[in-house]
VOKE-295704 format. One line per 2 residues: number of its first residue (from 1); for each residue x, y, z of C-alpha. Coordinates in nm, 2 decimals. Layout:
! residues N
NUM> X/Y/Z; ...
END
This chain:
! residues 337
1> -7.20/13.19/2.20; -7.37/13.00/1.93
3> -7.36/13.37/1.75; -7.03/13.40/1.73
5> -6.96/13.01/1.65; -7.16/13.08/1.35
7> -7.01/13.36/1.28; -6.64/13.19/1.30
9> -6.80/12.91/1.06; -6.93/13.12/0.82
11> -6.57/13.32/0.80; -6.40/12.97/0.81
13> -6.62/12.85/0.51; -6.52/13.15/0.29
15> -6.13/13.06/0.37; -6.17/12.71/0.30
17> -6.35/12.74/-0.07; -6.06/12.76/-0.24
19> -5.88/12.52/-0.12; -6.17/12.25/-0.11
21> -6.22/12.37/-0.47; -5.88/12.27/-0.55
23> -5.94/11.91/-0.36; -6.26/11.83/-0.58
25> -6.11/11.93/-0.92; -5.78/11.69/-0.82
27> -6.05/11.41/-0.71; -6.24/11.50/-1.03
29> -5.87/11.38/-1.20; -5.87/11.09/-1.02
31> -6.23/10.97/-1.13; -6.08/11.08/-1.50
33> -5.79/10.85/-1.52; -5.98/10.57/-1.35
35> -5.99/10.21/-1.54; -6.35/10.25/-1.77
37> -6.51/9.99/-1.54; -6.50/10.25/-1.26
39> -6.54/10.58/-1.37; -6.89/10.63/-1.37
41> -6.96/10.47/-1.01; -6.58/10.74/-0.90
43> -6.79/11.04/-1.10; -7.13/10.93/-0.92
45> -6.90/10.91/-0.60; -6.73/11.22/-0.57
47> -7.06/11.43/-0.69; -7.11/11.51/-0.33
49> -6.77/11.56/-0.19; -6.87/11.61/0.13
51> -6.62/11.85/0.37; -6.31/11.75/0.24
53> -6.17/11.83/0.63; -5.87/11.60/0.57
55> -5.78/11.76/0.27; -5.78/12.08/0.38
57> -5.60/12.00/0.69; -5.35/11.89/0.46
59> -5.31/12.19/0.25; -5.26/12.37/0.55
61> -5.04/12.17/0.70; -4.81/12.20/0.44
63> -4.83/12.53/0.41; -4.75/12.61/0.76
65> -4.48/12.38/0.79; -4.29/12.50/0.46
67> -4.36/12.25/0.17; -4.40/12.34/-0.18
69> -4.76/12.37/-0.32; -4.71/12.09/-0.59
71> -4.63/11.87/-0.31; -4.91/11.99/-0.04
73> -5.18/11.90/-0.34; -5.03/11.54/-0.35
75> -5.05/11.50/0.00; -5.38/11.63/0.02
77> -5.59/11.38/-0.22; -5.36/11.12/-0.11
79> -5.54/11.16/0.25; -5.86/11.24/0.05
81> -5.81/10.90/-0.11; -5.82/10.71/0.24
83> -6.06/10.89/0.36; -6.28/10.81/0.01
85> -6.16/10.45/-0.01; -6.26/10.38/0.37
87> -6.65/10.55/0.29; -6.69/10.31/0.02
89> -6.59/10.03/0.19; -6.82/10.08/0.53
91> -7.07/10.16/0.34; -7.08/9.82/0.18
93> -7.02/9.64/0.56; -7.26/9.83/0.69
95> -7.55/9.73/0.41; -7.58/10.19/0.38
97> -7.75/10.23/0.09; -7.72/10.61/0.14
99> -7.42/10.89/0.21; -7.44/11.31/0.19
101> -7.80/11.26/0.03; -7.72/10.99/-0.26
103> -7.70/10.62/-0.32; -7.37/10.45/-0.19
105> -7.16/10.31/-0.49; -7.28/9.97/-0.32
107> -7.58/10.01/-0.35; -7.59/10.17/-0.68
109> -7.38/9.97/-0.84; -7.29/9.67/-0.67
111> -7.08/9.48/-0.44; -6.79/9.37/-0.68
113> -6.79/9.74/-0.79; -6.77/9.91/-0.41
115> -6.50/9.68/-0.37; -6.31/9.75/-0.67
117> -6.37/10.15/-0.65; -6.21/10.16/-0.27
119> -5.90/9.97/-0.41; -5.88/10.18/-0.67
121> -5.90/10.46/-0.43; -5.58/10.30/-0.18
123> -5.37/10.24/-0.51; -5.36/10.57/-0.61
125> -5.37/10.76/-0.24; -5.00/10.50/-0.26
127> -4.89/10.67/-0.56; -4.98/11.00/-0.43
129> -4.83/10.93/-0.14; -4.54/10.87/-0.24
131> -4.55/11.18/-0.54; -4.55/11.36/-0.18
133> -4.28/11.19/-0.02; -4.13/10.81/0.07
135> -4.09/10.94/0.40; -4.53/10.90/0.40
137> -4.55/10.56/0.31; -4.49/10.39/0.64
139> -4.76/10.65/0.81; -5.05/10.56/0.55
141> -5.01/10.20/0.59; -5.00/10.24/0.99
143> -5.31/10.48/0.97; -5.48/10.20/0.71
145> -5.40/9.91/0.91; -5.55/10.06/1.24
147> -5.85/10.18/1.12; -5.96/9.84/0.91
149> -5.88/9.69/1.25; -6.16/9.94/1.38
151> -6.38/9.84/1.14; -6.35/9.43/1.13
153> -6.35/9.49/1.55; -6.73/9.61/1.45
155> -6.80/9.28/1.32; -6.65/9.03/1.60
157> -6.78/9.19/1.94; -7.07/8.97/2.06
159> -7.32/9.15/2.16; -7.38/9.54/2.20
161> -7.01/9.74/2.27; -7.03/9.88/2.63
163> -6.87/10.26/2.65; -6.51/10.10/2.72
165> -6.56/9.91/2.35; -6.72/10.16/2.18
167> -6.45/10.40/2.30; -6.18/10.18/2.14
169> -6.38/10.14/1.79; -6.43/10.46/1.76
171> -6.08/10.61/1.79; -5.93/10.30/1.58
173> -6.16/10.38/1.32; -6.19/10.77/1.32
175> -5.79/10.94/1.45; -5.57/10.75/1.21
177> -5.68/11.00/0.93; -5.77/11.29/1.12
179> -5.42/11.26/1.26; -5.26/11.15/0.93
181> -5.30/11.48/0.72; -5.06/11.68/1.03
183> -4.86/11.40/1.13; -4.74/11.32/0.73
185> -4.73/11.68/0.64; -4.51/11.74/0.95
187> -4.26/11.40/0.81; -4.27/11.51/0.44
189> -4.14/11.88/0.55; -3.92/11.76/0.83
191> -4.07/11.95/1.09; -4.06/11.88/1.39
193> -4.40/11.86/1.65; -4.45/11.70/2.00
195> -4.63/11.37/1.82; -4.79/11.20/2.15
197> -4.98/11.51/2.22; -5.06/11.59/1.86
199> -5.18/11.16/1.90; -5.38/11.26/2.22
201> -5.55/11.56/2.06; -5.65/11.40/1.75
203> -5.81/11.05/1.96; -6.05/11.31/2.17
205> -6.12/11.50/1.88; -6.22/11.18/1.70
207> -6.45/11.09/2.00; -6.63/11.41/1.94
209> -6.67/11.38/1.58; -6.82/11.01/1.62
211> -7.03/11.16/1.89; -7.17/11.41/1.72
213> -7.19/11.19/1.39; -7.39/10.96/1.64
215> -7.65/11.18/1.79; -7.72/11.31/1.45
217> -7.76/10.99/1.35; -8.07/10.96/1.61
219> -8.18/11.29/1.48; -8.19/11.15/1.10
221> -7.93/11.47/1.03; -7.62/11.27/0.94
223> -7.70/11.22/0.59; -7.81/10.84/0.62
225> -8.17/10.72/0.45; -8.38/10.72/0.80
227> -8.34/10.82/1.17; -8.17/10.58/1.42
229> -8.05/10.34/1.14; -7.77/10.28/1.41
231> -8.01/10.12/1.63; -8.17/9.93/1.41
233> -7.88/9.77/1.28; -7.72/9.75/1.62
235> -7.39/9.96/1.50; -7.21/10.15/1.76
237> -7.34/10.44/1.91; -7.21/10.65/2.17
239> -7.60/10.70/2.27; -7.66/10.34/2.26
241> -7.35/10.22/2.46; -7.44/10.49/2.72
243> -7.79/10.33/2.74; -7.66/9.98/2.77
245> -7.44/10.12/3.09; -7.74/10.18/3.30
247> -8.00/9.89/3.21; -8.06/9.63/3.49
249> -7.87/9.27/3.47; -8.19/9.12/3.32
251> -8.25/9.42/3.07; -7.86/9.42/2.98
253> -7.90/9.02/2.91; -8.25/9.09/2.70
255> -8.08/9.37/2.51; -7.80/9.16/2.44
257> -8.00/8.89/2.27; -8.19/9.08/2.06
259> -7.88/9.29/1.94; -7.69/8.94/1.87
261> -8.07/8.83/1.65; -8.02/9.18/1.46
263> -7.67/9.13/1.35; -7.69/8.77/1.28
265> -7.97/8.84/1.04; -8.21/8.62/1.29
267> -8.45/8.92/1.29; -8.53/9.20/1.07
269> -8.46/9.58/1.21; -8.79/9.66/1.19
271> -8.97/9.48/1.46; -9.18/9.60/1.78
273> -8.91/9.48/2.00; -8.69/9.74/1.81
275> -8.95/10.02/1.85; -8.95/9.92/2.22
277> -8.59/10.00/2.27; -8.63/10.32/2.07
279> -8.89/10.41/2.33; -8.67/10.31/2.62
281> -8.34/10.52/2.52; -8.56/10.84/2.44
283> -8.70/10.84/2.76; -8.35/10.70/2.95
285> -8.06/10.95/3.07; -7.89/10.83/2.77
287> -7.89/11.15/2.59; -7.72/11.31/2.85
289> -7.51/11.11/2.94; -7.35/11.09/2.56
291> -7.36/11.48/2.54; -7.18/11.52/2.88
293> -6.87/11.25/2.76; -6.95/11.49/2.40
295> -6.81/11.81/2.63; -6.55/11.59/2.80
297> -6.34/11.53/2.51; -6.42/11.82/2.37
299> -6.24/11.97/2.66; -5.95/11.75/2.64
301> -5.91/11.78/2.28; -5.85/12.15/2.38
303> -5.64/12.13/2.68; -5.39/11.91/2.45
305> -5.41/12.16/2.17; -5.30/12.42/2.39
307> -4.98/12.25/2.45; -4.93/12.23/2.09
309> -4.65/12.43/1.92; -4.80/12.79/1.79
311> -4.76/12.64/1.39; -4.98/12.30/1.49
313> -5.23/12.51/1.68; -5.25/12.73/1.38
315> -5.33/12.42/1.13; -5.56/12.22/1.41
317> -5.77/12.61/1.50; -6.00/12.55/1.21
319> -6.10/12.18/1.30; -6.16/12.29/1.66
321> -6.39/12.55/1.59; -6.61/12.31/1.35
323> -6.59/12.11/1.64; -6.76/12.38/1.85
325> -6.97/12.46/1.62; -7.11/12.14/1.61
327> -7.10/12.04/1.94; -7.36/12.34/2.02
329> -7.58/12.17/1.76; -7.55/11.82/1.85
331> -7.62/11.93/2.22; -7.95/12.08/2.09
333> -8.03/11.77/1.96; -7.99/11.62/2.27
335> -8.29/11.84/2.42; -8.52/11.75/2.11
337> -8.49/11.37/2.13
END
């Protein structure tokens, strides 16, 4: 199975170059016409460009549902744009001072400057937007507003997020632009899909990429500075929640303090209380736990994209098989923890 996984990724890489070359020399534009103040820190930025999924999804979209090129490339960095504008500003409330192996524009160049870039970034993905269509407008706001929400709700749960929380976070902050590259390519052409299914497929798959992003994150393979940064910030973490689901009253209430001490700044990340809970959730069912709810909605994700219209399966068929791809790996990872 992983054979031919790898096989499908390495044919789905070759089919996507093109198209993720067109992406970064339309970001590079972007980083080009930016005010002098921030091209430099946009240049730095978009050096590693990462997967470029959402744009891609876009391109594709629009191709499949009949819109002209000019307009699919619009669309396309305009969802790029979001996606940028959100890195650069999580990277600054989470205090990351790395992203796909380089310094964050917060922490190399500054606060005022991280703040200033991911505005620039949502003026433009506005302008883009609506190059691709008025019609897209009311979606990017909707997709925006719900995943800041995500992001604030990070910083106002007391505490560490039980599952139920963590589950809420995580699709708030991940769907609305997975979603957002189908859903506006589908309103800008006028073509119809089956949107509450196309909704439910894109919240599972979001709970699989956080997953995996999460577990990676214990493995120090998802691109930040050192392993289990999650945990030593108390972030969310589907591993972490699934730990906090099993600890006794009196451990729960201990865990709780000392997560409440972390994020309030009361104690540094790197203590032996810290190490202790490392300890405790590599030898806890946690692991497993987090890479059986990892198969669940992986599962689900699939069953809803099999109810999808032949032309939305045909758009969503690359995202699922990164999906599986990477869902093998991370449930390796599980085994070497």
């Amino acid at each position: 199975m992983t054979t031919a996984i790898h096989s499908q990724k390495a044919c789905g890489e070759q089919s996507e170059a093109k198209p993720r070359a067109l992406i970064a020399h339309l970001l590079n534009g972007v980083s080009q016409d930016a005010p002098a103040s921030l091209r430099e820190a946009s240049a730095t930025h978009f050096n590693a460009s990462g997967k470029l999924l959402r744009g891609c999804l876009a391109l594709e979209a629009c191709e499949e549902f009949g819109v002209d090129q000019d307009v699919a490339e619009q669309w396309a960095i305009t969802v790029e744009l979001l996606h940028n504008a959100s890195l650069v500003h999580d990277d600054l409330c989470d205090r990351d001072t790395h992203r796909r192996g380089q310094k964050t524009v917060y922490r190399q160049y500054g606060e005022a400057v991280a703040i200033c870039l991911g505005d620039y970034y949502l003026a433009k993905a506005y302008e883009h937007g609506a190059r691709a269509g008025l019609s897209s407008v009311p979606l990017i706001s909707t997709a925006i507003a719900t995943l800041v929400g995500g992001q604030a709700g990070e910083f106002s749960t007391a505490g560490y997020p039980d599952w139920e929380t963590y589950h809420q976070l995580a699709v708030a902050k991940t769907a609305p632009l997975l979603s957002l590259p189908v859903l506006g390519a589908s309103v800008i052409a006028g073509f119809q899909i089956d949107t509450s299914r196309a909704q439910a497929y894109f919240e599972h798959a979001a709970i699989c990429f956080q997953i995996i992003n999460d577990l990676n994150n214990f493995n120090g393979t998802d691109g930040a500075q050192s392993p289990c940064s999650d945990l030593a910030n108390c972030r969310p973490n589907a591993v972490i929640a699934c730990f906090k689901e099993d600890l006794s009253i009196q451990q729960k209430a201990r865990f709780e303090l000392w997560a409440d001490k972390i994020r309030s700044g009361e104690l540094i990340a790197d203590t032996v209380e810290t190490r202790e809970w490392w300890h405790l959730i590599k030898q806890s069912s946690a692991f497993a736990s987090t890479s059986s709810r990892l198969s669940f909605h992986y599962n689900e994700a699939s069953a809803e994209l099999s109810h999808l219209a032949p032309a939305v399966q045909r758009v969503i068929c690359d995202l699922q098989q990164w999906l599986a791809y990477e869902l093998t790996k991370a449930k390796q990872l599980t085994f070497q923890s």
